[in-house]
C-alpha positions as semicolon CSV with decimal commas, in nm:
position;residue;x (nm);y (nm);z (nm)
1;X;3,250;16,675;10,899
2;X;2,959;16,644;11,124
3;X;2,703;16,849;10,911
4;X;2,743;16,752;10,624
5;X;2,606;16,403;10,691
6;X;2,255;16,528;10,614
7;X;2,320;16,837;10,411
8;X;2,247;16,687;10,063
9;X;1,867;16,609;10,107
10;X;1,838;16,957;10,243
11;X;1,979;17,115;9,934
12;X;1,852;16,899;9,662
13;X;1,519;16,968;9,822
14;X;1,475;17,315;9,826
15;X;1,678;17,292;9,442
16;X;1,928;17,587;9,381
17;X;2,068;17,794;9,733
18;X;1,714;18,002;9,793
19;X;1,833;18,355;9,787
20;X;1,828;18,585;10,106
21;X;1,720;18,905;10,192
22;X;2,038;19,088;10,121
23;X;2,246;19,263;10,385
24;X;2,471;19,516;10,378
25;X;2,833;19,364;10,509
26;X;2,883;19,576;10,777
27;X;3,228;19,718;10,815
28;X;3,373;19,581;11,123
29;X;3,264;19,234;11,275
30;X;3,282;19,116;11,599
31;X;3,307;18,770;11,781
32;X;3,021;18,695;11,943
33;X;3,159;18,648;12,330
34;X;3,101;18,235;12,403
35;X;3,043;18,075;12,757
36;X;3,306;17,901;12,856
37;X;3,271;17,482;12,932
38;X;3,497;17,354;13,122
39;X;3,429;17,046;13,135
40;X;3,569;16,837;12,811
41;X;3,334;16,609;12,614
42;X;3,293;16,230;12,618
43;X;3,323;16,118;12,227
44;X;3,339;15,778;12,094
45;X;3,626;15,891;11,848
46;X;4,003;15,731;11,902
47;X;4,229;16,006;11,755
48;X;4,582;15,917;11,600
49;X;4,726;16,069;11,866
50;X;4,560;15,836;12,104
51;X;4,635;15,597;11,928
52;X;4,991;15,651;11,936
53;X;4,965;15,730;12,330
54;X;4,860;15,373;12,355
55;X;5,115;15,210;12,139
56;X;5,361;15,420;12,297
57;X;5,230;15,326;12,669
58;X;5,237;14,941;12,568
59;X;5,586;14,982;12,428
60;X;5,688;15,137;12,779
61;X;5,501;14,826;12,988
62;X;5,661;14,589;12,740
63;X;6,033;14,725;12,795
64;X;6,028;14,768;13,182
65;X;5,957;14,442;13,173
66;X;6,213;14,335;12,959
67;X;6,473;14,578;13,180
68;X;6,341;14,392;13,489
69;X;6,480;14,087;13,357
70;X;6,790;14,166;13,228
71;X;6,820;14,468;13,493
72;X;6,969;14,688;13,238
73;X;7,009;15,077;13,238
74;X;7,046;15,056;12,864
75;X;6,759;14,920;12,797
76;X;6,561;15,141;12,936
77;X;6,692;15,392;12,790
78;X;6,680;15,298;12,432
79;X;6,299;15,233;12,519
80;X;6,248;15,578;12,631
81;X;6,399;15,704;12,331
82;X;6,176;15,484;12,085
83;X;5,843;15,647;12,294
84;X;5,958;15,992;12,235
85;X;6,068;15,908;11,883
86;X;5,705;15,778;11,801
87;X;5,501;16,037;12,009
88;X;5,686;16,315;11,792
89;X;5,498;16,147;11,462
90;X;5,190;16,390;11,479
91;X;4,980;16,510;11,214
92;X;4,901;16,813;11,088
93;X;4,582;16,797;11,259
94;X;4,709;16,708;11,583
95;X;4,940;17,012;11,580
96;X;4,667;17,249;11,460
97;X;4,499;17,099;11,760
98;X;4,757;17,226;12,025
99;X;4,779;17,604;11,870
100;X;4,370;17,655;11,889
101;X;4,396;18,006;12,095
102;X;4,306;17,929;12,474
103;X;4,074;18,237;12,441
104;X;3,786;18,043;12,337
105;X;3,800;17,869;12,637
106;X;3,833;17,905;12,997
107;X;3,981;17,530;12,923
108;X;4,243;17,665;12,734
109;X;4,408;17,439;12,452
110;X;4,301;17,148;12,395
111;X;4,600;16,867;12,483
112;X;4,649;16,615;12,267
113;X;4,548;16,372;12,437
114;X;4,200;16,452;12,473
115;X;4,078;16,100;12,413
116;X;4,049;15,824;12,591
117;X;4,369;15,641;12,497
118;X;4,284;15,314;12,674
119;X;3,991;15,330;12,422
120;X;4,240;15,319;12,104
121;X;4,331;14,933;12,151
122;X;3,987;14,875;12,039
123;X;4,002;15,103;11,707
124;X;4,066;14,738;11,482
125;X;3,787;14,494;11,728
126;X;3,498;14,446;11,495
127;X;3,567;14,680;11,247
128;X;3,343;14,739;10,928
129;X;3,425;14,735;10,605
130;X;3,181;14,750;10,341
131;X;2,883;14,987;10,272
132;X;2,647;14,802;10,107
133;X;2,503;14,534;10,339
134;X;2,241;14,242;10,294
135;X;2,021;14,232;10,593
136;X;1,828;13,891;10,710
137;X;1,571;13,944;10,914
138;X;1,512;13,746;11,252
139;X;1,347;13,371;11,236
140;X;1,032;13,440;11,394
141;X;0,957;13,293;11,754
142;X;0,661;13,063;11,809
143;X;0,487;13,134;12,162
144;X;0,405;12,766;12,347
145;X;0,030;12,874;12,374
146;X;0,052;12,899;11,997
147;X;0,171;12,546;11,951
148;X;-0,101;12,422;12,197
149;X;-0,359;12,548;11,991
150;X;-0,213;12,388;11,702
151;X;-0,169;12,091;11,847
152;X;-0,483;12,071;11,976
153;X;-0,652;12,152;11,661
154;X;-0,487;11,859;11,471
155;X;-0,592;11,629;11,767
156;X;-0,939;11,746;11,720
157;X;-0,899;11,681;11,344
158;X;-0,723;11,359;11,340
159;X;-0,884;11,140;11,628
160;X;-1,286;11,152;11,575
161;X;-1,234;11,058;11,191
162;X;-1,004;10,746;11,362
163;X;-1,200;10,639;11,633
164;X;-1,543;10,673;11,402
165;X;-1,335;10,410;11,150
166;X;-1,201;10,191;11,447
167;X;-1,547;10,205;11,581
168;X;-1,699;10,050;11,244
169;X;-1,446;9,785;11,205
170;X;-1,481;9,683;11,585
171;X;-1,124;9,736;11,655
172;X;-1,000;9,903;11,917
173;X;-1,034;10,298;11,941
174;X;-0,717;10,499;11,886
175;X;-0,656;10,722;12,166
176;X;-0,561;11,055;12,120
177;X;-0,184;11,214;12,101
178;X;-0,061;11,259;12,395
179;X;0,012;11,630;12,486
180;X;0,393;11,715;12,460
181;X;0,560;11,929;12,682
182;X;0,516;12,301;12,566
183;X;0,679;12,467;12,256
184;X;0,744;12,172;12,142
185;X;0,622;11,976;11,785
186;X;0,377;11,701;11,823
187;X;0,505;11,367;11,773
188;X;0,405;11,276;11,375
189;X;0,237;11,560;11,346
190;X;0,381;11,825;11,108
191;X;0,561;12,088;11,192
192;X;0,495;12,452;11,162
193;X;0,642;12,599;10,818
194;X;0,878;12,836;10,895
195;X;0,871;13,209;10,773
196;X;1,239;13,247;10,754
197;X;1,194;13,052;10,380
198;X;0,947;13,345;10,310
199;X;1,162;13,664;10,419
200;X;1,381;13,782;10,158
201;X;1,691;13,986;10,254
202;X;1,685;14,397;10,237
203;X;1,987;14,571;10,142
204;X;2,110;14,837;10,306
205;X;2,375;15,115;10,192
206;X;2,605;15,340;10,320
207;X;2,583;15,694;10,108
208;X;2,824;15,989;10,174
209;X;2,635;16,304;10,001
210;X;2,942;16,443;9,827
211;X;3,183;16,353;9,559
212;X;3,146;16,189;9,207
213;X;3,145;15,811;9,160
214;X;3,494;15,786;9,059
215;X;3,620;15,893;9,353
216;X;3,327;15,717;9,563
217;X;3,431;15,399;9,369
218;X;3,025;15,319;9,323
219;X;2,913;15,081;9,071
220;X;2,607;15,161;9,021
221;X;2,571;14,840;8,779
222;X;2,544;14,627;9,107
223;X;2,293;14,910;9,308
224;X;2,058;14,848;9,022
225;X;2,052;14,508;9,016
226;X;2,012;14,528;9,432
227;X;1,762;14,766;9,392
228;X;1,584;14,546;9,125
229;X;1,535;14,262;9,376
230;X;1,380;14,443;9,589
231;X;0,997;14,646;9,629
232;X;1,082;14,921;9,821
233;X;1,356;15,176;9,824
234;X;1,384;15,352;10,136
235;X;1,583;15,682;10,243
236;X;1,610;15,967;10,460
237;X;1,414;16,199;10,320
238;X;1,202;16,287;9,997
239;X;1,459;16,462;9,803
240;X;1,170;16,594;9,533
241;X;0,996;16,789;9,862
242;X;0,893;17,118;9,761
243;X;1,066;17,390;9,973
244;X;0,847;17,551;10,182
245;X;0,872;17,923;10,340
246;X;0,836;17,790;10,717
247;X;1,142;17,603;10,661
248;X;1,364;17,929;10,566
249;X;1,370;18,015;10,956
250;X;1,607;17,664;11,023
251;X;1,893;17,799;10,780
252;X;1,918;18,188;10,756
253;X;1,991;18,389;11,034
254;X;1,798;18,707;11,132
255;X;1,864;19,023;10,939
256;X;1,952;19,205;11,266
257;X;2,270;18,943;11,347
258;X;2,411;18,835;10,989
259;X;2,750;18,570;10,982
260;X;3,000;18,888;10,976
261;X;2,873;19,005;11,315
262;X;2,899;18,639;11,486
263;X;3,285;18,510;11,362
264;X;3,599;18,747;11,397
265;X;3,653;18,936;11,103
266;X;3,948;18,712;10,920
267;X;3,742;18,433;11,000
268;X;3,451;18,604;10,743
269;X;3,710;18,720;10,490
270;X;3,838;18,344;10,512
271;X;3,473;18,241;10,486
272;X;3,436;18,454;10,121
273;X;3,765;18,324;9,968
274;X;3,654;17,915;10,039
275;X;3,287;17,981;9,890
276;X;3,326;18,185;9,604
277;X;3,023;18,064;9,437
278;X;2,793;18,158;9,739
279;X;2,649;18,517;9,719
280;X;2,751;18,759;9,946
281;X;2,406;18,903;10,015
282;X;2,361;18,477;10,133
283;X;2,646;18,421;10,323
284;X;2,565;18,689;10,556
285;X;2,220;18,488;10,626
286;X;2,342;18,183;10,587
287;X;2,338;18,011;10,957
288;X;2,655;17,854;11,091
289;X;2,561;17,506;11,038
290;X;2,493;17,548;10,617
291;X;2,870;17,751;10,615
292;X;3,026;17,459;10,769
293;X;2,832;17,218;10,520
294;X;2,938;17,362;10,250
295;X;3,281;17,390;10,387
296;X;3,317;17,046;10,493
297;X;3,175;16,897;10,145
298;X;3,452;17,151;9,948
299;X;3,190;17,400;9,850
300;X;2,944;17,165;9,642
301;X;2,605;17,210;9,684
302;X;2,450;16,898;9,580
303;X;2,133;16,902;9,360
304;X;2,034;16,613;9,146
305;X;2,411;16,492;9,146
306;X;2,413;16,328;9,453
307;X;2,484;15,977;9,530
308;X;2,120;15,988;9,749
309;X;1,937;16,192;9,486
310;X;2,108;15,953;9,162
311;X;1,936;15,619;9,374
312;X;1,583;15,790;9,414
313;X;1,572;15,875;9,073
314;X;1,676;15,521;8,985
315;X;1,403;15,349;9,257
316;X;1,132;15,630;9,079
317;X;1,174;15,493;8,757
318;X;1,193;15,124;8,856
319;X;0,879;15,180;8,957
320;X;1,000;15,113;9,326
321;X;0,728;15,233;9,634
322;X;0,923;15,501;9,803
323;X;0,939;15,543;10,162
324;X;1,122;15,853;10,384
325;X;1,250;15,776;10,733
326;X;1,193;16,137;10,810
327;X;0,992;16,471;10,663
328;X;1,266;16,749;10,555
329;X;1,147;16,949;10,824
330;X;1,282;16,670;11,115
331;X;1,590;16,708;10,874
332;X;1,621;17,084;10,892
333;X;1,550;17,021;11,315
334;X;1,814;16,809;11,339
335;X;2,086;17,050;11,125
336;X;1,950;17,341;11,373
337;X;1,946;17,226;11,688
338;X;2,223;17,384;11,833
339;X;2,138;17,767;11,819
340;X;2,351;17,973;11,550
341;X;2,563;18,173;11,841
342;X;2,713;17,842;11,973
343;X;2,767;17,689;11,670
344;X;2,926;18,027;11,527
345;X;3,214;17,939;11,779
346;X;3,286;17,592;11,561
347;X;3,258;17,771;11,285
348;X;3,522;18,076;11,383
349;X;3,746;17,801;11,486
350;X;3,753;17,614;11,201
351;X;3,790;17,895;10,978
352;X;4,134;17,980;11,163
353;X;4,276;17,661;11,026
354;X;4,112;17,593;10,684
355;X;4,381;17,343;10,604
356;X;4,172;17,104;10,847
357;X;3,859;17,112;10,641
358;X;4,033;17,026;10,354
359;X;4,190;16,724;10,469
360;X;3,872;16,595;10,671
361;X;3,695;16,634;10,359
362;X;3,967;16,407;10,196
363;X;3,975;16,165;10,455
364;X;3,622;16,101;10,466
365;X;3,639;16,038;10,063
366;X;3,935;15,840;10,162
367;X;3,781;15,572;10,434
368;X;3,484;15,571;10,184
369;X;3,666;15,429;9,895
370;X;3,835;15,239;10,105
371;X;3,516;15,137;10,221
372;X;3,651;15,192;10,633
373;X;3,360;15,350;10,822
374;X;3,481;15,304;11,155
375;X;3,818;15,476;11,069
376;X;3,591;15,734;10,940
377;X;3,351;15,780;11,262
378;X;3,660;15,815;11,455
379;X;3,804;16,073;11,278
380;X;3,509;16,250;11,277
381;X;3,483;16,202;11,683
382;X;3,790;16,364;11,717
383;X;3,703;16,726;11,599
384;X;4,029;16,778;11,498
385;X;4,182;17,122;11,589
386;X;3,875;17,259;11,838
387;X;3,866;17,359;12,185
388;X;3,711;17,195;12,475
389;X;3,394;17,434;12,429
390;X;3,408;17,358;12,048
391;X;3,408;17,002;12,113
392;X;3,150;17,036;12,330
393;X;2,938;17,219;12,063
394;X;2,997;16,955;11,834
395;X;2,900;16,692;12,019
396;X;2,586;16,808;12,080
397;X;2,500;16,840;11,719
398;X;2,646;16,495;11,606
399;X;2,397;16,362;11,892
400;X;2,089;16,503;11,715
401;X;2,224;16,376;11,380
402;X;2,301;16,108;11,445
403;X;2,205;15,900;11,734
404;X;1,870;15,991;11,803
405;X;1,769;16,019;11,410
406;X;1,917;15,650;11,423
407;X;1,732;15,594;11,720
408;X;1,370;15,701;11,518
409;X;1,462;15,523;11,212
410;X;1,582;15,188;11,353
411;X;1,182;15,039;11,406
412;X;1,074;15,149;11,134
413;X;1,342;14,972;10,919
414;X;1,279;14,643;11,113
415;X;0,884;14,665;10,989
416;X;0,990;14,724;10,661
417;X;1,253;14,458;10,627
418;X;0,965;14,204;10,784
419;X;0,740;14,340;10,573
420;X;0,933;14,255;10,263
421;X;1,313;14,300;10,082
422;X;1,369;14,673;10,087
423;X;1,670;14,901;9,971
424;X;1,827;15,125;10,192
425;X;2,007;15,445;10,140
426;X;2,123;15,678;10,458
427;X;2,441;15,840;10,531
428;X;2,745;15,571;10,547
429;X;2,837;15,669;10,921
430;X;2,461;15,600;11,034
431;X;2,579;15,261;10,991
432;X;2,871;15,260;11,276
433;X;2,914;15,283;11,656
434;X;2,771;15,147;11,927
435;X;2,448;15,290;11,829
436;X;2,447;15,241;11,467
437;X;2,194;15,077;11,225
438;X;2,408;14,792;11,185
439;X;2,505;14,721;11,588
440;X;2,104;14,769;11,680
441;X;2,007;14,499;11,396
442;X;2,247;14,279;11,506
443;X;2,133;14,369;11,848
444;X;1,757;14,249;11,785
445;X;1,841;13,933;11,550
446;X;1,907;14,059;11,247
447;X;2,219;13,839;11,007
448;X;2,425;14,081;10,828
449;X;2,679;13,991;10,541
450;X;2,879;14,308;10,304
451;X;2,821;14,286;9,987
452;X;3,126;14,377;9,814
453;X;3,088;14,668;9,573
């Protein structure tokens, strides 16, 4: 589900699938042999199974506890019971997770309890809820030398035109103001008119890039009207961008290695059944990254039915200015930047247990009508049913789409929401964890309040 964040803008720009070179399927694929990491990822993610770890650990501390007081066998017992009886309730997922074949690995399996489960008590601390935001920008700070001048300018002003009248009426002169200490207002003098009056707040929205609005639960009634308070609409990137050859290198693979040759053969035939609508002569080019896409956003491949491409159309005939965090090629970068053989691991893995795609596809339509984005980061950080070296893979590629495209994005935001109310559309999980949109605003200054939609 980490792909598919960004595969929407990619698609709707270069319009219907481009078609590949075809390639004959050859008749017996291989798996391409992956090096082993042994060393597990660190992920932000609290899994249900950590989750239940934890509950299960602070049932345990509560009990003994309770048996120290009443220095009961029983009790104990009945409490060791309870923890078995809740760390049976596993998901579907979570078993899928413990039968991924140690092979891929020198790690082996990947135990259940992969994540951190001291991390899980914090799954409910600050969580969001909402996807459309209003963002208030900063008040703006006044530097003391800045009020000196200004004080000294009214000074200037005030006092000749006072002593010049005193003079002529033979009273006695009016000294000047006395200097105040630093960054602070001059007595009866006014003070400086604050630009906080003058910013107007942005908006910013959460999109996910699959899905119609029914199930997203959009009303796009109250996007308009956002989007008609504002003068700019602002996403990730132009989604009218005309497709250009150079940029068929970041999503087919080379005619020499096509998909059949890098997954295990029922992993390919798998691959066929789940996109029937994809060409064989593409699929074969397609690179690992676009299969799981598709995969993860149940074989739709976007176009002008998007939830991103709907609001551009919408700011476009507002008359809106439109502005693009990023060109499609940084977006293309970011989808490839874990080369295709690695990522052809994730792939094979997740074509073993299809049944995981399908219900991480409904989740994520799940926490976004319910509007839960934190629930949905975490799910996503727990890469359900992969190895260690899967994980691993993973990670790296959620890194380059998220966090450090977040990490570009984030000042240019800031100058547009000083600049003037904006509207803001980027994938709903850029807007959670420690190093989302909203945590860095709210980092620098920025007041944040959901809007409910």
């Amino acid at each position: 589900m980490i792909v598919a964040l960004a595969l929407f803008a990619v698609m709707a720009s270069a319009g219907a699938m481009p078609q590949a070179p075809v390639v004959q399927d050859p008749a017996s694929a291989e798996s391409t042999t992956q090096e082993a990491i042994a060393t597990p990822p660190v992920t932000r993610g609290i899994s249900a199974q950590a989750a239940n770890e934890a509950a299960a650990a602070e049932l345990e501390s509560t009990s003994q506890t309770e048996q120290d007081r009443q220095d009961s066998q029983g009790t104990h017992q009945d409490v060791q019971n309870n923890i078995q009886q809740q760390a049976s309730t596993t998901s579907m997922r979570d078993a899928a997770e413990t039968a991924t074949p140690s092979s891929v690995s020198s790690a082996g399996s990947v135990p259940a309890s992969s994540p951190d489960a001291a991390a899980a008590a914090q799954v409910t601390v600050g969580a969001i809820r909402g996807v459309l935001f209003r963002i208030f920008p900063p008040l703006p700070t006044t530097l003391p030398a800045e009020l000196a001048v200004v004080d000294t300018a009214d000074a200037e002003a005030v006092s000749p035109q006072a002593n010049a009248a005193a003079a002529a009426k033979d009273l006695p002169s009016t000294p000047a103001p006395a200097t105040l200490e630093p960054g602070l207002p001059q007595s009866g003098s006014p003070e400086p008119v604050s630009a906080q009056a003058q910013l107007q707040p942005s908006y910013l929205l959460g999109t996910i890039h699959f899905g119609t609005p029914e199930e997203q639960g959009i009303d796009y009634a109250i996007l308009e009207k956002a989007l008609a308070d504002v003068d700019t609409f602002v996403n990730e990137a132009n989604l009218d961008e005309v497709w250009k050859p150079d940029y068929d290198d970041y999503r087919w693979l080379s005619p020499t290695q096509p998909l059949s040759t890098m997954v295990s053969k029922d992993s390919y035939a798998m691959a066929r059944s789940l996109l029937p609508d994809i060409r064989v002569q593409d699929l074969l080019r397609m690179k690992p990254w676009s299969v799981l896409a598709l995969l993860e956003a149940r074989g739709e491949t976007g176009g002008n039915t998007t939830m991103d491409a709907r609001l551009q159309r919408i700011a476009t005939a507002a008359g809106k200015r439109l502005v693009h965090l990023e060109t499609l090629q940084q977006q293309l970068q970011a989808l490839d930047c874990v080369p295709a053989t690695e990522h052809a691991l994730v792939l094979d893995e997740r074509l073993r247990t299809p049944w995981i795609l399908r219900d991480e596809s409904a989740a994520a339509m799940g926490y976004y009508r319910s509007r839960n984005l934190d629930a949905w980061l975490a799910d996503i950080d727990h890469m359900y049913g992969l190895s260690y070296a899967g994980k691993a893979i993973e990670q790296r590629s959620r890194h380059c789409l998220l966090e450090e495209r977040n990490a570009r994005w984030v000042g240019q935001l800031e100058t547009l929401f000083q600049d003037g109310p904006s509207f803001v559309a980027v994938g709903a999980v850029h807007l959670v964890g420690a190093e989302g949109l909203l945590a860095v605003l709210r980092r620098d200054g920025y007041r944040i309040e959901e809007v409910p939609l």
